[in-house]
N, C-alpha and C positions, 0 to 999 in steps of 0.2 A: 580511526577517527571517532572522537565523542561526539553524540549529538544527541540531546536529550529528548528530540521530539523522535525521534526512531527505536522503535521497540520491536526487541526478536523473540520469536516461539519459536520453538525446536518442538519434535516431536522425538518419541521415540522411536517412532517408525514410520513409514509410508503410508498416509491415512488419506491421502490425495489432495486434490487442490481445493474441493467442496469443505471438506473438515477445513483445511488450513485457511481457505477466504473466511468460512463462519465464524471461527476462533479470531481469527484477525477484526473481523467488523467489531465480533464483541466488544471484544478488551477496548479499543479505537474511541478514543475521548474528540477529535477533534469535528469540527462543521464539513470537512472536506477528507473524503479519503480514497486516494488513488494507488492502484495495484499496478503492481510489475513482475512478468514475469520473468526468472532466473536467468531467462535466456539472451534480455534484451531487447525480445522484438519488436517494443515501443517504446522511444526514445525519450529519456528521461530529461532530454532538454526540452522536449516539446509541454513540461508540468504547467512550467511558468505561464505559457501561452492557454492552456486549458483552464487554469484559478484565474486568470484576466477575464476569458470566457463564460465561465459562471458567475464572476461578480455582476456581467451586466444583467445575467437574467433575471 
């Protein structure tokens, strides 16, 4: 699936999740940026309800 607002870093190697959030903030153009990890264990349906949540603040 295309989707232009999703952009992937590979690394060469296992540099941990510290490099790989830093390197993600970086490059990350938008107002909002939400992490997930690989495994699932927060529910990527719950996103929509989270950016409703920050709008009011």
């Amino acid at each position: 699936m295309k989707n232009s607002t999703v952009k992937v870093v590979r690394f060469q190697r296992n540099y941990g999740k510290a490099a790989a959030l830093s390197c993600g903030f970086k490059r990350s153009k938008g107002d909002i940026v939400i992490t997930l990890d690989g495994d699932l264990q927060d529910d990527p349906k719950e996103i929509p309800r989270f950016i409703e949540k920050l709008k009011k603040v």
